[in-house]
LODOBA-177328 format. One record per residue (C-alpha): y, z, x; residue in one letter. Coordinates in steps of 0.25 Angstrom, whole numbers, plus 2048, in hexadecimal, padded with zeros to 3 digits. Example, Ala and Ser with C-alpha at 12.3 -4.5 7.8 and 13.67 -1.06 7.14 Angstrom:
7EE81F831a/7FC81D837s/
***
This chain:
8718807A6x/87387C7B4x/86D8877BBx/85F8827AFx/8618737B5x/86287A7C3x/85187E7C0x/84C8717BFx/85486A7C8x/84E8647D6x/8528657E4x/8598587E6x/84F8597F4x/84585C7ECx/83E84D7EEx/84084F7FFx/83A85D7FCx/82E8577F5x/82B84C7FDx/82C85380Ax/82285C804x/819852800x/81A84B80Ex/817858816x/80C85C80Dx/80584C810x/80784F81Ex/7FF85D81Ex/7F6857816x/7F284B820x/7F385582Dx/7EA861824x/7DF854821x/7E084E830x/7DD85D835x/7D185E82Bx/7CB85182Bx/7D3847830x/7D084B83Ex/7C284B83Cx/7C183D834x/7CE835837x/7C8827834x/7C382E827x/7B582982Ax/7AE837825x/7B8833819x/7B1828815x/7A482D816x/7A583B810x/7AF83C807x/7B58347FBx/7B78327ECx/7B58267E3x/7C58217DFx/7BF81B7D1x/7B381D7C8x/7AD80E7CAx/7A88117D8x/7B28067DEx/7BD8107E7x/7B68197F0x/7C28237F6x/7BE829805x/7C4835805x/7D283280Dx/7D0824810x/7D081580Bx/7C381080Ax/7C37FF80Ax/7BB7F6802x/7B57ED80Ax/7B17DE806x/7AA7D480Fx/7B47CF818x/7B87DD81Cx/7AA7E0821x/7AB7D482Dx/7B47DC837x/7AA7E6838x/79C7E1834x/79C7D2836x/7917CE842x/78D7DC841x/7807E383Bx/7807ED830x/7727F682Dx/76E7FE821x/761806821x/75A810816x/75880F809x/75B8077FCx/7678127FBx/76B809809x/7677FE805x/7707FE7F9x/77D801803x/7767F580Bx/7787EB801x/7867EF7FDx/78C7F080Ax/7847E380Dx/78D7DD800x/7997E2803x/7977DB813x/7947CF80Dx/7957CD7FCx/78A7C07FCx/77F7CC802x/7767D27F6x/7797DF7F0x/76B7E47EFx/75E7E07F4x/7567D37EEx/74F7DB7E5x/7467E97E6x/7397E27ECx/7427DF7F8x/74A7EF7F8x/7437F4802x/7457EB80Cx/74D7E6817x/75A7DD817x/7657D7820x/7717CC81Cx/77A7C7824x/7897C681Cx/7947BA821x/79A7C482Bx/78D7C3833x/78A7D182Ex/77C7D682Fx/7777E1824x/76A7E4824x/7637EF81Ex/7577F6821x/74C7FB817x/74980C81Dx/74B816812x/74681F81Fx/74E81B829x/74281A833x/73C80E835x/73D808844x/7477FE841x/75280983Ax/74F812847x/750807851x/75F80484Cx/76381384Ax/75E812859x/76680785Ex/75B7FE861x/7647F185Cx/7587E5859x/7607DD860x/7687DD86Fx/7777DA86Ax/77E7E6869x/7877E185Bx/7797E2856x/77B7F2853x/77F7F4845x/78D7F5842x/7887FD837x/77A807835x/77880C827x/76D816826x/76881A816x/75D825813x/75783280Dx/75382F7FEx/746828802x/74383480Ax/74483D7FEx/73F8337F4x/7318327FDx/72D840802x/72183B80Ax/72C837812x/72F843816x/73B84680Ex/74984D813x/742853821x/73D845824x/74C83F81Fx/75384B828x/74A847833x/74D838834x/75A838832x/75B84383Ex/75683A846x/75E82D843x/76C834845x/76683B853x/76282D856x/770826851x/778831858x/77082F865x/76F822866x/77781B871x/77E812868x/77F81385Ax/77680A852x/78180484Ax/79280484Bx/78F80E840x/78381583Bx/78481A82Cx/77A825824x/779823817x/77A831810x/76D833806x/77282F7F9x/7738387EFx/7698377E3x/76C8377D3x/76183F7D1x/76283D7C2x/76082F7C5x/75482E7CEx/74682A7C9x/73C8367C6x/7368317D4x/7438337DDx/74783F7D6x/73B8467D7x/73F8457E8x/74D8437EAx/75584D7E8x/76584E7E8x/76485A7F1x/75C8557FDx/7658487FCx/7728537FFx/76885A80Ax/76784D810x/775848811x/779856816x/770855821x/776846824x/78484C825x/78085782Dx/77984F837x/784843839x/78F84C837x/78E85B83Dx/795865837x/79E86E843x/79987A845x/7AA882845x/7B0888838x/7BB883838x/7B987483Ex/7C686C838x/7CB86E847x/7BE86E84Fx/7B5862852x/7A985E84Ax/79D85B851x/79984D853x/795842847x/78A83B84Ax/78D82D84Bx/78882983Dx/79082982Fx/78A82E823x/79282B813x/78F83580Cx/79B831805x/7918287FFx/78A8337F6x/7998367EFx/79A8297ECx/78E8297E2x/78D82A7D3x/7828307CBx/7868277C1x/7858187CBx/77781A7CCx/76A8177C3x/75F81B7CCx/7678287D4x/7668217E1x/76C8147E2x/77C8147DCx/7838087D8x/78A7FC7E1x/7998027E0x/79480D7E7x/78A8087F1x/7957FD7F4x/79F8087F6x/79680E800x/793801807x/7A3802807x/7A480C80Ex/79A80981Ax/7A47FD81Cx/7AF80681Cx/7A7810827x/7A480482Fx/7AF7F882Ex/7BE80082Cx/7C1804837x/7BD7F7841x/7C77F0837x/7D47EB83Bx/7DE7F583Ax/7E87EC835x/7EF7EF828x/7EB7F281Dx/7E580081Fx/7DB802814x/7D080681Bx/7D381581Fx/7C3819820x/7BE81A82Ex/7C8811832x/7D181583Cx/7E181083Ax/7E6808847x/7F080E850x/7FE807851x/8007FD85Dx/80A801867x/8147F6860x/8117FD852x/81180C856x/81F80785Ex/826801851x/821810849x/826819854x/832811854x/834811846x/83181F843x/83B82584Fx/84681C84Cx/84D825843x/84A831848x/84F82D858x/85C826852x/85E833847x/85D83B855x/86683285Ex/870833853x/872843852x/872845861x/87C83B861x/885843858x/87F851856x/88C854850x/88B84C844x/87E853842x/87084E83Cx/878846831x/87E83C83Ax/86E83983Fx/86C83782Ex/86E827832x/861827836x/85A82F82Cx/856821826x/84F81B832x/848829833x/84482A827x/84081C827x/83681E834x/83082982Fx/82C823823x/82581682Cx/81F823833x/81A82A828x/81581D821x/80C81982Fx/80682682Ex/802825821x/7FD817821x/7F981582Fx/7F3822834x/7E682A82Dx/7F283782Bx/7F083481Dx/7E582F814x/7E582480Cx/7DB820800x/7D88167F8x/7DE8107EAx/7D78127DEx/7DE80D7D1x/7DE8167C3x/7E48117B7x/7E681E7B2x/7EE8227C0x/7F68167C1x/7F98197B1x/7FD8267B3x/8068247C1x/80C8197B9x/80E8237ACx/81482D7B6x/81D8247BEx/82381F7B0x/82582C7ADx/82D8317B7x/8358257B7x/8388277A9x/83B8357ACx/8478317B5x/84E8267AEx/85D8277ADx/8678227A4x/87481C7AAx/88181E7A1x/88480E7A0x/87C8017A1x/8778007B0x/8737F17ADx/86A7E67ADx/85E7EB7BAx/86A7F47BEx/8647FC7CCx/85F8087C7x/8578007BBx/8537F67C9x/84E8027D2x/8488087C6x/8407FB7C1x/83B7FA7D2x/8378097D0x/82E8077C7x/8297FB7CBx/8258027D9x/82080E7D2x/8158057C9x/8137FC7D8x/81080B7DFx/80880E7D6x/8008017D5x/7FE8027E4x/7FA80F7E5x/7EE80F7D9x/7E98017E1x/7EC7FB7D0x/7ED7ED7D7x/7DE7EA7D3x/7E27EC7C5x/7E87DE7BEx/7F07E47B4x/7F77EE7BCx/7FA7E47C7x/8017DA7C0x/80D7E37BCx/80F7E87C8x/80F7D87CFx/8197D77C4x/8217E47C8x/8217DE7D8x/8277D17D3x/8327DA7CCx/8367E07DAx/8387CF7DDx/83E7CC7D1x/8487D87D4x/8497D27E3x/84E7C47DCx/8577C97D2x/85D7D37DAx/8617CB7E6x/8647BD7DDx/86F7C77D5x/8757CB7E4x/8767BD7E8x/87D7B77DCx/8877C27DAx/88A7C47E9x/8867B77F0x/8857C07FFx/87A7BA807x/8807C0812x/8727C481Cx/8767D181Bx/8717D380Dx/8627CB811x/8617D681Dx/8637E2815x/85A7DD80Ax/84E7D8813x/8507E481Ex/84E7EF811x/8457E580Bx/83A7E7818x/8407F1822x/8347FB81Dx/82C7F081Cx/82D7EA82Ax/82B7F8831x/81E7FB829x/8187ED82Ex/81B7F283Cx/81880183Bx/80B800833x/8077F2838x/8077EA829x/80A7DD825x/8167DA822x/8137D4814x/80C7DF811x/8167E680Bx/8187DA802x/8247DE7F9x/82E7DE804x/82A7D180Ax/8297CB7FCx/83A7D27F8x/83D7CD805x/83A7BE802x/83F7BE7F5x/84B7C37FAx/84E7B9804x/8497AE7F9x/8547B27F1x/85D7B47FCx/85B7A4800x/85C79F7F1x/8697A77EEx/86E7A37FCx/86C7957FCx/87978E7F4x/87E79D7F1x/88B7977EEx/8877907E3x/87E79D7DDx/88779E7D2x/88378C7CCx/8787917C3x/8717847C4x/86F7867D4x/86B7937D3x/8627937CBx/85D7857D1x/85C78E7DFx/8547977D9x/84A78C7D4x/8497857E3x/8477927E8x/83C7967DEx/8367887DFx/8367887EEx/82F7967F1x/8267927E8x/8227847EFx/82178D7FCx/8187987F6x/81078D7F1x/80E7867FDx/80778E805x/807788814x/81678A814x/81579A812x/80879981Cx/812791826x/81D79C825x/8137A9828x/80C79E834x/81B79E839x/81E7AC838x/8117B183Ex/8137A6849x/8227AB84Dx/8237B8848x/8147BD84Bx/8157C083Ax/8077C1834x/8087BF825x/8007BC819x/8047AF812x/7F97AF809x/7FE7BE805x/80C7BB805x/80B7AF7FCx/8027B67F1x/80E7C17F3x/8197B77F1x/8117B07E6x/8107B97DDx/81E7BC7DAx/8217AE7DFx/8307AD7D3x/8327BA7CFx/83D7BA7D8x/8437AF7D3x/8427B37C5x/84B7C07CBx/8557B77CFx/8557AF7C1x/8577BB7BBx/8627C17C3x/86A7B47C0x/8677B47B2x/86E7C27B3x/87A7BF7BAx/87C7B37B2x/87A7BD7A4x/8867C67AAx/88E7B97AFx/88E7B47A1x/8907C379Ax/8817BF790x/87F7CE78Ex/88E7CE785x/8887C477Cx/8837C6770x/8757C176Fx/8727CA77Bx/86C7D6772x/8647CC76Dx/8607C677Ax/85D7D4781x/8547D5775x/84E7C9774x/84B7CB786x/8457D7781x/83A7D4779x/8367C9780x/8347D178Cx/82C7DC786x/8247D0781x/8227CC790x/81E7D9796x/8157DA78Bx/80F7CD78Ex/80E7CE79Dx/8067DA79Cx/7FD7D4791x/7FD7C979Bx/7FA7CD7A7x/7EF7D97A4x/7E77CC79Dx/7E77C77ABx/7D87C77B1x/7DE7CC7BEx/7E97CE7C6x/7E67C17CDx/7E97B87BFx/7F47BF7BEx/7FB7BD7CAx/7FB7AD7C8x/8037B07BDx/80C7BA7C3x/8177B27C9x/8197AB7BAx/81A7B67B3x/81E7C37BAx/82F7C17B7x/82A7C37AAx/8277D27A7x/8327D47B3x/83E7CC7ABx/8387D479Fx/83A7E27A4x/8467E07A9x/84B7DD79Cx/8457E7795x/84A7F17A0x/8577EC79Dx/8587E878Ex/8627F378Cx/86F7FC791x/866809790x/85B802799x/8647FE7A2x/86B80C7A4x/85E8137A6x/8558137B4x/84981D7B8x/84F8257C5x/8408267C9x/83D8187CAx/8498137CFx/84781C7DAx/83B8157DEx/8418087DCx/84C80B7E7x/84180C7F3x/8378037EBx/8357FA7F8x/832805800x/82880B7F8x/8217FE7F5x/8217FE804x/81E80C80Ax/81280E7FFx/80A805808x/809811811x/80F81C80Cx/80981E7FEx/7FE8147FEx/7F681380Bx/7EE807813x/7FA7FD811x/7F8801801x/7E97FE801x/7E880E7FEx/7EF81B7FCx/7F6824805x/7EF834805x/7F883D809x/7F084A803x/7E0848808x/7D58477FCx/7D383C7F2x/7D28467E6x/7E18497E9x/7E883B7E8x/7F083F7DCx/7F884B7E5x/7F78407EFx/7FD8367E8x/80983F7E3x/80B8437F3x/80A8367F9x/8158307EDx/81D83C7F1x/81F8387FEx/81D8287FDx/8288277F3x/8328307FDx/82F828809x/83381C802x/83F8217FCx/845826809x/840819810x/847811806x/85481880Ax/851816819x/84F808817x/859805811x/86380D81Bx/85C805828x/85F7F981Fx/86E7FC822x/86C7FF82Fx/8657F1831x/86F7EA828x/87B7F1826x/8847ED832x/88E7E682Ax/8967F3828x/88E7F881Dx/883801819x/87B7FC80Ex/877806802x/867803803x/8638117FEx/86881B7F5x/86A8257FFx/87681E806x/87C8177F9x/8848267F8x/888824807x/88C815804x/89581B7F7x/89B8257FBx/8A081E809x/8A4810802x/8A78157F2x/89D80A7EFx/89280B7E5x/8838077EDx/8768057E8x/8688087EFx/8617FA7F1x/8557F67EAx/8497F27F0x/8557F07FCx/8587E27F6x/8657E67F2x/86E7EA800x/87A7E47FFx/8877E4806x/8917D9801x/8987D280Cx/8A77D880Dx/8A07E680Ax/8A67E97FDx/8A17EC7F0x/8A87E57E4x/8A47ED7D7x/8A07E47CBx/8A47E37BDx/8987E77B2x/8917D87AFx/8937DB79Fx/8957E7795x/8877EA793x/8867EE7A2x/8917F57A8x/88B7F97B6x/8877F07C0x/8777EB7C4x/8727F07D3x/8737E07D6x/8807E07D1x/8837ED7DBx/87C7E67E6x/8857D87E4x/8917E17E7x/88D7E87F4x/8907F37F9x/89B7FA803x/89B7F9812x/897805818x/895805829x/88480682Cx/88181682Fx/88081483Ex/874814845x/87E816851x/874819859x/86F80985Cx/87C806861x/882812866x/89180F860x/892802866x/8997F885Dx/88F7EF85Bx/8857ED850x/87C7E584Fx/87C7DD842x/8717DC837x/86C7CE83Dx/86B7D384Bx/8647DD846x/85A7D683Dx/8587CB848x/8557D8851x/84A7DE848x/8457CF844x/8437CE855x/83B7DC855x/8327DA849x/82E7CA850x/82C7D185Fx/8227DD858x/81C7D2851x/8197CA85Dx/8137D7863x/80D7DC858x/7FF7D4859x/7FE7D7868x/7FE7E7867x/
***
């Protein structure tokens, strides 16, 4: 029998095995596509005008191949066009495009001509950025006015007067009219415009596009057209275009030889893929979405890259991503190398004790790597990145499947674990940041009825924060600093090095900032009159002050104006109030309604209610009142018109369907006992998967996906790679963090047990029991350093909760070392120095960050 189970059972390696695998495979995968194409097309300009697919079957996604394509609206034209001149010229195909670019500059501009007596004419507005769009009416392209601009003879004697943008249409009027001359007059005309563009001295416009022939329904057509336009000579023509403006090279094998020169013109032929047969009536002119998308993508050609290159990065089409300042590339180099310097200087200090001793810096190494790895992804073009594009049926299935194996890998404890016992903790932020990943990654927030569960689950997260920390303060009333430093440095260690390393926003990473204010809210409200936290009546009357008092300064809006004015003025801190405050209204007491629960607990297990007799009943009662509420909030909030109306309800509402699972979750001994190893898994690096997906597994500061395997058509293989290795990195960094944690913290003779890797070290060197931290808001050390086990709160729950573990502390245990900062000396710097050393850093690289 135990040679049968010896089959099936796994390496206990085998998850380093796979994602070493995986992460290798990525890498081959990005160098293989750089040699291929990256090379030729590294701003993936040829990208977007050759290759792509449609992400959804309205016409309203348009996918590049391997880049992020940016919808663009009126006010993101101005950096590019405003003051500036834009030309069309052709046909009524281009003078369909005309009109639509025209609208998308400026939405009060017509969408079409007056009316068909006036089609065939000329036109020229002027939008509220002073940009001028005109078109010109030459289905030939060789009347005098066409050829004097191709020329460079600008009508008037400033140079801003060339075009920032030339769009050439024609070729259907030369097969639908053979007295023209048909194909050998169209071949020779359009010989002789690109010689004259590629000769001229300066190019007639910032950028000169050729619209490909559009390709004919020929089913469609009138008997007229039919009779002389033919889908075959449309192919002949855009062949010869792409021949002309982009000669093939003459080698076999050309991935590693130079091709020769483009001319200095662009031509979208991407545009013919993007057509339907079915979005057109008349086989030659498609609907809006369409044109609009190709008016999008003539902004994308011209405007991404002379934007900003400022955070968010979400326009990856011909644009080119910035290099680091010598401040920011400083800060990476110092962060990466670190670890693997300090590792180094460790083993030649004692190559006796071999590589074992240099393990004390593993966690720093890892730790830098990681910020490494996540610059590459998010700030190079080593890998691709692509656009969202939400499925119900996908997001349902990855929901299905996550369940499922969630599910799959529930355990059952022997005995009542107890009311939000750690693993049943762990396990509920699992799944939480399982539906939250998922949510992000399909881009579901444009859909109402899936948006509002998940604001619901990111208020659970503060509800936890409030409860959690509320229960710490009443059992153990230490409000030592020690406790604020470790839960605010694992809190936003990751956090702060990611605003510096890939130049972001602080607030950006909203969650840590949000945990972090809550944190010390409660802190102040528990803190103030602590002595008297065990009078009812003033605690609770705390708690009201507190709640009425945040509220009256979220309300009033100059006094949170006056705060940021300060911090940007002192601290050179430039944040959004307007962004914080919709952040911090939305869950503006769900907080508060953590910490009312958590006395309501305490006072349960103080006044041993479970023992009495009614309980049953009550459990019962509590029971199908919350499946009535879930049942309403659901109800409720999909009747919402949007997810707007619904978020002015929000902050009323949202402790409901939170008090009501936790009910449910623990409404008996067997629910309690039993928590899904998968999810709570997740839960224990939660923060730092909700951070590193920014980068890591999302892509453009979440505004897309990362592609680690190039090709649209295999995101599914992509997805499952990129998960692979997303959801290994955060792991490890978890652990890392929480070990630099102690480092930065854990002077007072002790070495807290922030992750689940050092809790067996901590054990079996101090005999005491450790638990990892969740979300790091737990790190505790009590204040003589000893750990005074409790007695079980009543006879229906025997074991003790994860607050109850984190009330009692843990043992003292001397900081693994990083000997090599002091050299053996006897001095240590304490947590405050060392705080009050980093806070002086991070103002002296603010005060220098604007000037590099």
């Amino acid at each position: 029998m135990s040679s049968s189970k010896g089959l099936f059972s796994l390496n206990p390696s085998f998850h380093h095995y796979l994602a070493l695998f995986t992460g290798v495979f990525a890498i081959l995968a990005g160098i293989l596509h750089h040699i291929i194409s990256g090379r030729a097309d590294p701003l993936h300009c040829n990208s977007l005008l050759t290759r792509g697919t449609w992400l959804d079957e309205n016409h309203r996604n348009w996918q590049p191949e391997g880049c992020m394509l940016h919808t663009y609206q009126s006010k993101d034209t101005a950096p590019c066009l405003a003051s500036r001149r834009v030309v069309f010229i052709g046909d009524s195909v281009t003078r369909t495009l005309y009109f639509h670019f025209m609208h998308i500059v400026d939405p009060k501009l017509p969408t079409a001509p007056p009316d068909d007596d006036h089609k065939h004419l000329n036109y020229s507005y002027t939008s509220d950025s002073v940009t001028t769009l005109d078109f010109v009416w030459d289905p030939y392209l060789n009347t005098s006015s066409t050829l004097s601009l191709i020329h460079g003879h600008l009508p008037s004697l400033g140079v801003d007067d060339r075009p920032a943008m030339l769009v050439l249409g024609s070729g259907l009027w030369y097969l639908r009219y053979a007295t023209t001359g048909g194909l050998p007059a169209w071949e020779v005309n359009i010989e002789s415009l690109l010689e004259s563009v590629s000769t001229a001295q300066r190019k007639p416009a910032d950028e000169v596009v050729i619209l490909p022939v559009e390709d004919i329904v020929s089913s469609k057509l009138s008997p007229e057209r039919a009779e002389t336009m033919h889908s075959s000579d449309v192919d002949a023509m855009n062949s010869d275009l792409h021949h002309r403006i982009n000669p093939p090279s003459p080698a076999i094998y050309s991935i590693f030889s130079s091709s020769p020169a483009a001319l200095p013109v662009s031509l979208p032929l991407v545009f013919n893929k993007m057509l339907d047969d079915a979005s057109t009536q008349d086989g030659l002119h498609f609907s809006d979405d369409i044109v609009k998308a190709h008016a999008n993508i003539l902004l994308n050609l011209r405007c991404n890259n002379l934007w900003p290159k400022t955070s968010p990065f979400d326009k990856t089409c011909c644009r080119a991503y910035p290099l680091p300042s010598f401040l920011q590339l400083a800060i990476i180099v110092a962060v990466v190398v670190y670890g693997p310097i300090m590792w180094y200087l460790a083993y030649t200090r004692n190559p006796t004790k071999g590589i074992s001793f240099a393990g004390e810096y593993r966690p720093a190494a890892i730790f830098g790597f990681s910020i490494g790895l996540i610059f590459i992804a998010d700030r190079t073009g080593f890998f691709l990145k692509e656009q969202k594009q939400f499925n119900p049926w996908t997001f349902g299935f990855l929901v299905l499947c996550s369940l499922a194996v969630g599910l799959a890998t529930v355990k059952r404890a022997d005995k009542d674990m107890g009311f939000l016992n750690r693993d049943q903790t762990d396990e509920w932020k699992g799944w939480m940041q399982v539906a939250i990943l998922i949510y992000h990654y399909l881009g579901a927030s444009k859909v109402s009825g899936i948006y509002n569960p998940i604001r619901v689950l990111v208020a659970a997260y503060l509800f936890m924060t409030g409860y959690g920390h509320t229960t710490f303060y009443i059992k153990k009333a230490d409000f030592g600093f020690l406790r604020i430093a470790q839960v605010l440095v694992r809190l936003n260690l990751l956090v702060v090095v990611l605003v510096y390393t890939m130049d972001v926003n602080y607030l950006s990473y909203y969650f840590s900032p949000l945990v972090s204010m809550w944190y010390l809210i409660v802190y102040g409200t528990m803190g103030i009159g602590s002595q008297y936290n065990d009078r009812m009546p003033f605690l609770l009357s705390k708690i009201a002050i507190s709640m009425g008092m945040f509220t009256w300064f979220m309300t009033e809006t100059w006094m949170l104006d006056a705060v940021f004015a300060f911090l940007e003025r002192i601290f050179s801190i430039h944040w959004s109030a307007r962004e914080w405050s919709f952040r911090v209204i939305l869950d503006l007491w769900i907080t508060y309604f953590g910490m009312l629960l958590a006395i309501a607990v305490i006072k349960i297990q103080a006044y041993r209610l479970t023992d009495h007799h009614l309980w049953p009943m009550a459990v019962k009662a509590a029971v199908g009142t919350s499946i009535f509420i879930l049942l309403w909030f659901f109800a409720f909030e999909l009747m919402q018109e949007s997810k707007f109306t619904y978020n002015a309800w929000h902050r009323y509402i949202s402790f409901l369907p939170i008090v009501a699972f936790i009910t449910l979750r623990n409404a008996s001994s067997s629910l309690r006992s039993c928590s899904s190893r998968a999810f709570a898994f997740i839960g224990r690096c939660s923060l730092e998967t909700f951070i590193i997906q920014y980068h890591l597994w999302l892509a453009g500061d979440t505004k897309g996906v990362l592609v680690l395997l190039p090709g649209t058509r295999w995101r599914p293989v992509n997805f499952v790679i990129s998960t692979i290795i997303f959801i290994y990195i955060s792991d490890h960094v978890s652990h890392a963090t929480g070990e630099l944690t102690t480092w930065i913290c854990g002077n007072k003779e002790t070495s807290l047990p922030t992750s689940t890797r050092n809790v067996a070290r901590h054990m079996a060197s101090s005999g005491s029991s450790a638990e990892p931290v969740p979300l790091a808001t737990d790190v505790h050390t009590s204040k003589d350093g000893d750990s005074h086990p409790t007695k079980p709160d009543s006879p229906v729950r025997p074991t003790r909760r994860w607050v109850d573990r984190l009330a009692d502390g843990t043992s003292p245990r001397r900081s693994p070392g990083y000997k090599v900062w002091y050299r053996g000396s006897g001095w240590r710097p304490g947590v405050k120095a060392k705080l009050v050393v980093w806070m002086g850093m991070m103002w002296l690289v603010n005060s220098l960050w604007i000037s590099t």
